[in-house]
Each structure stands twice: as C-alpha cells, then as structure tokens.
N, C-alpha and C positions, 0 to 999 in steps of 0.2 A: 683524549679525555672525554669520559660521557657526558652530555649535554644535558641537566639537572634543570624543569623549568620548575620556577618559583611561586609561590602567592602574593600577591597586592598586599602590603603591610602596612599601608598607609590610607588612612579613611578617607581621607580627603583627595587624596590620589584614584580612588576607585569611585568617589564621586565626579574628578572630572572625567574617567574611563564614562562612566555611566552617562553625561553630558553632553559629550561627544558624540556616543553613539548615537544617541538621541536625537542630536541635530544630523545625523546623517540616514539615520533607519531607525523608528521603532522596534522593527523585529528584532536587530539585532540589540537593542537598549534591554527588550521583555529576553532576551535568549541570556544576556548574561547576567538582570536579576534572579534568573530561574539558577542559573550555574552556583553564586555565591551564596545564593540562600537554600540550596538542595544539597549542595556533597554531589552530586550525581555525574558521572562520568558523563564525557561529553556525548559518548557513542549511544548511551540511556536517554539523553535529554535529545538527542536527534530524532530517537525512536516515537517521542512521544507523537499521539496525535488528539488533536484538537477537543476528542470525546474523551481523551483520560486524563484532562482538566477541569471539563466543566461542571460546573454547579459540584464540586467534591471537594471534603473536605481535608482528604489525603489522594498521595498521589502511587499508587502500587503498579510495580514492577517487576519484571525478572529482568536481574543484572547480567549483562550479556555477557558480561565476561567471568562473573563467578555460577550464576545459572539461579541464583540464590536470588529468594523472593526478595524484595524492600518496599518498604510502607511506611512512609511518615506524613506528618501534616503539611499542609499546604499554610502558612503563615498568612495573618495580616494584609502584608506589603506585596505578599508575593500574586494572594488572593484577587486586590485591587488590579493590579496589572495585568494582571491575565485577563480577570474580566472583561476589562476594557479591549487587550487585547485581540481575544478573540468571539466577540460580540456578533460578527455577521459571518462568522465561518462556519462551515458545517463539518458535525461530529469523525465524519470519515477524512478529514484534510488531515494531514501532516503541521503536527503545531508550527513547524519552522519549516518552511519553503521558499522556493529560490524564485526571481522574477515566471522563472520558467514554469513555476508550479510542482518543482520536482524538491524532491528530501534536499535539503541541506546537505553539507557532508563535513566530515571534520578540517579537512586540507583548507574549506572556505569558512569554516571559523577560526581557523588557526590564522587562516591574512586577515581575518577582518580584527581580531584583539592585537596581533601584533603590528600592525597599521596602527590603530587606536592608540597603543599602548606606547609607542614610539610618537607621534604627535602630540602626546601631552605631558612625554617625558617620564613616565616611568620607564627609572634604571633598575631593571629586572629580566631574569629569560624569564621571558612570555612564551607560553603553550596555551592550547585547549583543556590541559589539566591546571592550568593555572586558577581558575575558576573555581576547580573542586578543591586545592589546597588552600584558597583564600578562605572559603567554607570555615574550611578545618582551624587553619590560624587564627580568624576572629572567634571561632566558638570555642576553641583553647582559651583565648584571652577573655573572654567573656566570659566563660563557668569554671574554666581552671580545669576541669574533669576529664583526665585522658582518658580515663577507665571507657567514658561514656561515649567520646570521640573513636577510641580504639574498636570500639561497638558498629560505631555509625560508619567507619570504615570498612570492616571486616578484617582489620588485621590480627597479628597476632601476638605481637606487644606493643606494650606501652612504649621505646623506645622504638620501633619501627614508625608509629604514630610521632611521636617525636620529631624524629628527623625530615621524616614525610612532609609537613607541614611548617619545616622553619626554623625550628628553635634551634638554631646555631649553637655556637660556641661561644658569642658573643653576647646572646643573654643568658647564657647556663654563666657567665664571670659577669655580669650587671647583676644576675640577683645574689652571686657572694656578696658584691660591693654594698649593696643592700644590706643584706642582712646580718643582724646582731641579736645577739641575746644580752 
C-alpha cells in the first residue's frame, strides 16, 4: 500500500506542533511557519537563503521540481518571524542550516516533524510535504476557492487539488448532511 502523508487538520494541534518546536529550536519553529504559510515544497524552502528573505516583500523562486517560476507575498506573521529570525545573519547563509553550518536536508526535517508530531499526538502520517498540504487544507477552508488553490499548486484539476489536500470522503458525506434546500 502507498504511503499517503497528510496535513495537520487540526488548529490547535499545529499550534502545539509549532510549541514544541519552539521550545526545542527556533529554527525549526521559523522552518515550519515558513512550510504552512508558503505551499512551498520542502526541497524549495531548503533552497532558500537568508538574502531571498530579507527586507522583501515577496518570496520568488524557481520550483525545482517543476522549473516554473513562483512569487507570492511574504505575509504578516510570516514577515515577523523571519525578521527576527534572521536578524544577525548574513545574506549568503543558507535560511536553514544545521549546527554544522551546512543545508539542512529533507531526511532531517522529516525526523524533526515526525518526532514533533508523535510527542504531541498528532494521529496523522507525517511527511515533509505535510507542511505544504496543511498550506493547502487551511487555505481551502478559509477561502473555499479550489480554482485558486489549484493555481497555487500547479496542478491540473480541481479534484487532483482535492484529494491532494484532504478532503476525504468523510467531509464530501458531512457536507450532504449539511445541506438542504
């Protein structure tokens, strides 16, 4: 059976993820604000370095695995963090590095959220794309707009988007029960 990892569906559950990290690393607390609030694969958010944050007010890319440019804003919350984050680094470091001073890599963020993510009791397979599809689940549930989600992925339907992100089977029958005319 393939091994399907999920998104955090639970707010309060990806505030204690965020918590935790927190009292254990920064870095990794600012690595997985950057994940939920970007969409950005993990292999893109590895890439970045410390000068293709600062002082901007969007964050642009070539997505390494589709080759395809991306450009969005840098949010609020995400704004705050970084700043502070990376305050006395200079523009040629690597945003996320390892005691060693070397890239991160995806192998050591996959133990570090699935460690996290089993200590606080989220019942979910947890990945490194876990991050990008919690993205995608809360800003489904927040704007409703797959059209625009389907966008922000790069896919190529709306039901690819869909499934990608969660929406079971189990709320496609909660919103029958729901709904009436």
């Amino acid at each position: 059976m393939k091994y399907i990892v999920e998104p955090i569906r639970d707010k309060e559950q990806i505030y204690q993820v965020e918590n935790y990290l927190g009292s254990k690393s920064n870095r990794n607390r600012v690595l997985f604000i950057l994940g939920i609030n970007s969409g950005l694969r993990v292999s893109d958010i590895l890439s970045l370095n410390v000068g293709d944050v600062r002082c901007k007010t969007h964050i642009e890319i070539c997505e390494r695995k589709t080759g395809k440019l991306k450009r969005f804003p840098i949010n609020k919350r995400l704004e705050n963090e970084l700043k502070k984050y990376i305050r006395n680094k200079p523009d040629s470091q690597p945003l996320f590095s390892s005691r060693k001073h070397i890239r991160l890599d995806r192998s050591q963020v996959y133990r570090i959220l699935n460690e996290t993510c089993e200590a606080v009791g989220v019942d979910a397979n947890i990945g490194t794309h876990s991050m990008r599809k919690t993205f995608g689940y809360h800003h489904y549930k927040q704007f409703r707009d797959v059209a625009m989600l389907q966008k922000i992925f790069n896919h190529s339907s709306p039901d690819i988007t869909l499934r990608y992100i969660g929406i079971d089977q189990d709320e496609i029958d909660n919103s029958y029960f729901m709904f009436e005319i």
